[in-house]
DRENTIBA-635552 format. One line per field, with one value per residue (C-alpha): residue number from 1; residue in one letter; x, y, z. Coordinates in steps of 0.5 Angstrom, whole numbers. Layout:
BEGIN
drenro <- c(NUM ...)
fimi <- c(A ...)
px <- c(X ...)
py <- c(Y ...)
pz <- c(Z ...)
//
This chain:
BEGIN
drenro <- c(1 2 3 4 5 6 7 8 9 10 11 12 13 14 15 16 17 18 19 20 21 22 23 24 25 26 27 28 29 30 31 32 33 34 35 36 37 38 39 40 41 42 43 44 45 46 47 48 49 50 51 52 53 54 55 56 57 58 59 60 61 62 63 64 65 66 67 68 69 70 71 72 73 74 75 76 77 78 79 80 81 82 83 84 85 86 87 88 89 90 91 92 93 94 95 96 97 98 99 100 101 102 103 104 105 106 107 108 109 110 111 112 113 114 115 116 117 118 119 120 121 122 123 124 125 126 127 128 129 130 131 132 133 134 135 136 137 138 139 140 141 142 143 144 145 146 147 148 149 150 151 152 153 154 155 156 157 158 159 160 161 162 163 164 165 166 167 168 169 170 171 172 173 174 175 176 177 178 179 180 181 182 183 184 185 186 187 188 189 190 191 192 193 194 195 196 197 198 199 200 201 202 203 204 205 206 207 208 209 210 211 212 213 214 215 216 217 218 219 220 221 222 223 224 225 226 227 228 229 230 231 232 233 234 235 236 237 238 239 240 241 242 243 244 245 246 247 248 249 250 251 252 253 254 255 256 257 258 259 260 261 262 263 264 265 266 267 268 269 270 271 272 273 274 275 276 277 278 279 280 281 282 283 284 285 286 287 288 289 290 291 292 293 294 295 296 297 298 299 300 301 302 303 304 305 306 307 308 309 310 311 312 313 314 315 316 317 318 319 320 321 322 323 324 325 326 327 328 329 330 331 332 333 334 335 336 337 338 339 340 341 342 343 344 345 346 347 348 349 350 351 352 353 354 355 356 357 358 359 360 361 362 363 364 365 366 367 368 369 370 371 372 373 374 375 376 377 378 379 380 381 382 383 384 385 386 387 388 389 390 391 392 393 394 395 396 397 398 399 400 401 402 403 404 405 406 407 408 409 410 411 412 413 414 415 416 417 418 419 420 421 422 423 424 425 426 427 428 429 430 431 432 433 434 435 436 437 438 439 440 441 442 443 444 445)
fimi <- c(X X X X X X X X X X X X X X X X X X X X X X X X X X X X X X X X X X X X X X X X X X X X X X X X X X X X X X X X X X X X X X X X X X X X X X X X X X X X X X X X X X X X X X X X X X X X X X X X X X X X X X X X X X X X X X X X X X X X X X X X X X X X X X X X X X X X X X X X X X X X X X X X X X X X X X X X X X X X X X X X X X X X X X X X X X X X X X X X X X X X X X X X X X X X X X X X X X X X X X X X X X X X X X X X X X X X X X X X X X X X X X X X X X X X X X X X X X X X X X X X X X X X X X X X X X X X X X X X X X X X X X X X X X X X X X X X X X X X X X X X X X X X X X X X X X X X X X X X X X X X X X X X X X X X X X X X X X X X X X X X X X X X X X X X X X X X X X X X X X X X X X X X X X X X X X X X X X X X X X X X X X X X X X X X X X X X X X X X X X X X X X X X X X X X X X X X X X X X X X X X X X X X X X X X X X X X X X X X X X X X X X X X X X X X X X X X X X X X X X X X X X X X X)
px <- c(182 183 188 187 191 192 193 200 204 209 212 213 208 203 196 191 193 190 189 190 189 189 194 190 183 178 180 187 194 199 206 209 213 207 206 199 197 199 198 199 201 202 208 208 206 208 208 206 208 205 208 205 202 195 189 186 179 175 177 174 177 175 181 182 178 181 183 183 186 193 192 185 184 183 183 183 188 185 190 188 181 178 173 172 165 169 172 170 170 172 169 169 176 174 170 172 170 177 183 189 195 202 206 211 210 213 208 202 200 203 197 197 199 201 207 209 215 220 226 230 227 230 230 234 230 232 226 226 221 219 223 230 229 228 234 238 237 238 245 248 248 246 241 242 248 246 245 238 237 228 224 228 233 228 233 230 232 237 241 242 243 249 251 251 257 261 260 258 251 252 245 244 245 252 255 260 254 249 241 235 231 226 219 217 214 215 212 205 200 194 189 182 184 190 186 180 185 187 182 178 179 172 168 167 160 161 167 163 157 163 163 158 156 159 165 169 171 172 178 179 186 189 192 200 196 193 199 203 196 196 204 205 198 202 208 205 202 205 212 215 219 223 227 235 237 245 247 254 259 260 265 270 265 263 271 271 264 268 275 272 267 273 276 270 271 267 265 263 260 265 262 259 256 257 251 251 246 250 256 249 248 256 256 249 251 260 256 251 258 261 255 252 247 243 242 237 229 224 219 215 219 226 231 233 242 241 249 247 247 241 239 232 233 225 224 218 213 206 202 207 213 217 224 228 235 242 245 251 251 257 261 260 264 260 260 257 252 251 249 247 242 241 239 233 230 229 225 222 219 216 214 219 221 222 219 226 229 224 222 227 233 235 235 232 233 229 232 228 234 233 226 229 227 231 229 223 222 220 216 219 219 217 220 227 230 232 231 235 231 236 234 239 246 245 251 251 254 258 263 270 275 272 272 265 266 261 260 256 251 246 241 239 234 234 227 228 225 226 225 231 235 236 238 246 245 242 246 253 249 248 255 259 254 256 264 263 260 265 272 269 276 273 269 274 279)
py <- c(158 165 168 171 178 178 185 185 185 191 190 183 187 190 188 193 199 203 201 209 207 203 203 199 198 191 187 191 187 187 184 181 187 192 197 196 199 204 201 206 204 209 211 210 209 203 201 194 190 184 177 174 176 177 180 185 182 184 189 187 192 200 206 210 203 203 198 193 187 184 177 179 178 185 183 177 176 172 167 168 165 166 169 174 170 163 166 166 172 172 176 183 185 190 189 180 178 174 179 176 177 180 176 178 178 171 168 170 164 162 163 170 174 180 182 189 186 182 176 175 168 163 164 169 174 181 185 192 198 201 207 204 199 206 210 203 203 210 210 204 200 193 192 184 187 192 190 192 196 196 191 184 186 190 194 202 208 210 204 205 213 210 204 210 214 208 206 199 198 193 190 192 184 184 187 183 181 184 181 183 188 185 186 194 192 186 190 186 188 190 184 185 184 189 195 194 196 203 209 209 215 220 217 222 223 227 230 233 235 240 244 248 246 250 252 246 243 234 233 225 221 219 212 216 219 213 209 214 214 207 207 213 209 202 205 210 203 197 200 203 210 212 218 221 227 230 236 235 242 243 247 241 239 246 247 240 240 248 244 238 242 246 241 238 237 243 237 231 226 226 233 233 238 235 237 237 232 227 228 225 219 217 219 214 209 208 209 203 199 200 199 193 191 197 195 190 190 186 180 176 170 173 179 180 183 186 184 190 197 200 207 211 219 223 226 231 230 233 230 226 222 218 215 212 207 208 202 200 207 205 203 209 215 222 224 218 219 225 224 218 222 227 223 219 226 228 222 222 229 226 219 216 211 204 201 196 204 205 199 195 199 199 206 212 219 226 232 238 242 247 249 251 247 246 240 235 227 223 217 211 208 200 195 199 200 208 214 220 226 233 240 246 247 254 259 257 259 254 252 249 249 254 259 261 260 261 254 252 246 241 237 231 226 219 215 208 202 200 191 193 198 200 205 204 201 208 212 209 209 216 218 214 219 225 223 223 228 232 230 228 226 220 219 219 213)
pz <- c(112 112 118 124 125 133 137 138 144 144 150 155 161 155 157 153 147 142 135 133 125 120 114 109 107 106 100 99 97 102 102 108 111 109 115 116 123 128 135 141 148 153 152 144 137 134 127 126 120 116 116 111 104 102 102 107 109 115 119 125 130 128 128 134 139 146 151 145 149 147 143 139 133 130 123 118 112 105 101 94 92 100 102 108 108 111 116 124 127 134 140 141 144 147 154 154 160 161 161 158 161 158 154 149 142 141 145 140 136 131 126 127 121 124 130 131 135 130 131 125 122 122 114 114 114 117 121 119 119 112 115 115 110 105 108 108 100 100 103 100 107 108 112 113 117 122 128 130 137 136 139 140 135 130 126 126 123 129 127 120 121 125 120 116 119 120 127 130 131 136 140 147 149 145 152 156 162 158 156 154 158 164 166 167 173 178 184 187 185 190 192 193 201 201 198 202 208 205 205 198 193 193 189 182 183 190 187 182 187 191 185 181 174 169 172 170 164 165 161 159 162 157 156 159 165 167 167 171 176 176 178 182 187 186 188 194 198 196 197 204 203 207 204 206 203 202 201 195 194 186 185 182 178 175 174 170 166 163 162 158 154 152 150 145 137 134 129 128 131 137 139 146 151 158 163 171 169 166 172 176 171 172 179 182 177 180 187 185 183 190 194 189 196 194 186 186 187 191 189 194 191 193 193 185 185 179 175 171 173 169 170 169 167 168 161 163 156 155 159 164 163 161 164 159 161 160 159 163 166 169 163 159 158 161 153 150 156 155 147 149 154 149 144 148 151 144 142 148 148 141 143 138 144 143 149 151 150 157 161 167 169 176 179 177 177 177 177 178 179 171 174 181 186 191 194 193 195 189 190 186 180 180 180 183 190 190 186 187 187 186 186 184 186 189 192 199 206 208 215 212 218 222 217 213 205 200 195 190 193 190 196 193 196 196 196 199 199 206 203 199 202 209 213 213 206 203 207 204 197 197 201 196 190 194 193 186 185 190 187 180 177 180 174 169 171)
//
């Protein structure tokens, strides 16, 4: 009987996306490891492959459909002499009444002939995108042993561009300690009962009523900024904040940054350029090592003591956010944090991210300094503790000994979640980020 093609989940906390196009038309052939849609997220474009092989029946969900709902069929695929006419065609996707809930790829059923998140099969197979596929062939590289980095080992461009230069693309849960990324979120969500304790945002109606028509233009959220509403409102009422603030002198650190640069490669794939920013990520990941209480998350069923030490970077993009990880910050040099940092920027701005590349973590930090702000509080990103807010380092008037210097100074604000983190714990957290900073041979050893 024909197949039923499933809406794939791209990621473990993926409930709903947008199938934002189809690559293939009814009655088409495709082969098993054809792209045959695009699937978006609120942070991504994904491709999704076909596993088996067949003929394109019914498309039953039209390009450029919203809320389409993780698990429904979206599409049916014929074995040669099928007809779409035998098939039963499953409920709309869209407004189901029962919402299905997020689940990995992996938990899909087993009859579903398409999955945008790939193991490699027992078979032997090697899951890849087209794309690394071709510049594997290109390239002379065997595709069979490269590591993929992509979704559950998924092999992408990024991996064979590595491959290519010689170097060892090694899956993230290859680390010492290492395992795959957990949920985005473990924060509770709001129940019926808890909401209806907290004041109700204007209804849009009498928002609209305040203004005269004509002298403002609606323009629709997106899927990215109801995401990032939905977090920031989550994070705002379900978490208590309380924020510390330091003050950190930069002068060694500036000294540093201008004596390591100097001493980069002119070429090569050794080239580095260092940034202050990079000196943060190495300094709040060594101060989440030292202070190891601090580097954990709340869950109604008991504290999480993260053995990792993940930490989440805020990338402005067009229209929000997006806060890729850093991987064992704390094991990295400052120059493969900086390349590496670097690298996941550039492919943010371009919502290239896979979403392994920007979900868990276990801090975050935004730096708002490059734009001169001179000091903010953020809110926190669920599920983490801290996040560490840090505005510009400016020339300063201080007091050293008595006597009164000038000193390049950066403020930087920790916000708390106070069920993790207290007080003495948050202020040791922050103290320790501040010894870094201000002696950073520290990070070198």
């Amino acid at each position: 009987m024909p197949t039923p093609i499933l809406m794939p989940a791209l990621s473990p906390t993926m409930e709903e996306g947008k199938l934002s196009k189809w690559l293939v038309a009814e009655g088409q052939k495709v082969r098993s490891g054809d792209v045959i849609a695009e699937i978006e997220t609120d942070k991504a474009t994904m491709e999704v492959e076909a596993v088996d092989e067949g003929t394109m029946g019914r498309i039953l969900v039209p390009a450029g459909t919203e809320g389409v709902k993780v698990n429904s069929q979206i599409a049916m695929l014929l074995a040669d002499g099928e007809s779409a006419s035998t098939a039963a065609v499953a409920p709309s996707p869209v407004k189901s009444p029962v919402a299905t809930g997020p689940a990995p790829a992996a938990a899909a059923p087993v009859s579903t002939a398409v999955a945008a998140v790939h193991l490699n099969g027992s078979n032997g197979r090697v899951f890849a995108s087209p794309l690394a596929r071709r510049l594997a062939r290109d390239a002379g590289v065997d595709v069979g042993k490269v590591k993929g980095s992509g979704p559950n080992g998924r092999v992408i461009k990024v991996d064979i561009e590595k491959a290519k230069v010689g170097g060892s693309v090694m899956a993230p849960q290859t680390m010492a300690g290492a395992a795959p990324p957990g949920p985005a979120s473990t924060a509770p969500m709001l129940t019926p009962a808890v909401a209806g304790s907290f004041p109700q945002p204007m209804a849009d109606d009498k928002v609209l009523a305040l203004y005269e028509q004509g002298t403002y233009e609606i323009l629709p959220h997106d899927n990215m900024r109801k995401i990032i509403a939905k977090r920031l409102v989550e994070s705002k009422v379900t978490i208590p904040h309380f924020y510390l603030n330091v003050d950190c002198r930069l002068d060694q650190l500036l000294s540093a940054r201008e004596r390591l640069n100097a001493r980069s490669p002119k070429e090569g794939p050794a080239v580095y350029k260092l940034s202050v920013n990079d000196f943060i990520i190495k300094a709040l990941a060594l101060a989440l090592r030292d202070v190891p209480a601090a580097n954990a998350t709340w869950t109604s069923q008991g504290m999480l003591r993260h053995k990792r030490i993940d930490v989440g970077v805020a990338v402005s993009v067009e229209g929000g956010l997006f806060t890729p990880v850093i991987r064992h910050a704390d094991l990295k040099t400052l120059s493969e944090i900086s390349n590496e940092m670097k690298d996941l920027a550039a492919r943010a701005r371009s919502k290239k991210l896979a979403p392994h590349e920007y979900q868990g973590g276990t801090t975050s930090i935004s730096n708002l300094g490059m734009f001169g702000i001179k000091s903010f509080d953020a809110v926190i990103n669920p599920p983490h503790a801290t996040i560490l807010a840090v505005g510009a380092g400016d020339q300063r008037a201080i007091v050293v000994g008595g006597k009164l210097e000038v000193a390049t100074v950066m403020s930087c604000t920790m916000s708390c979640d106070h069920r993790v983190v207290d007080g003495a714990l948050g202020a040791g957290l922050l103290n320790a980020f501040k010894a870094y900073i201000e002696d950073p041979v520290r990070m070198l050893v």
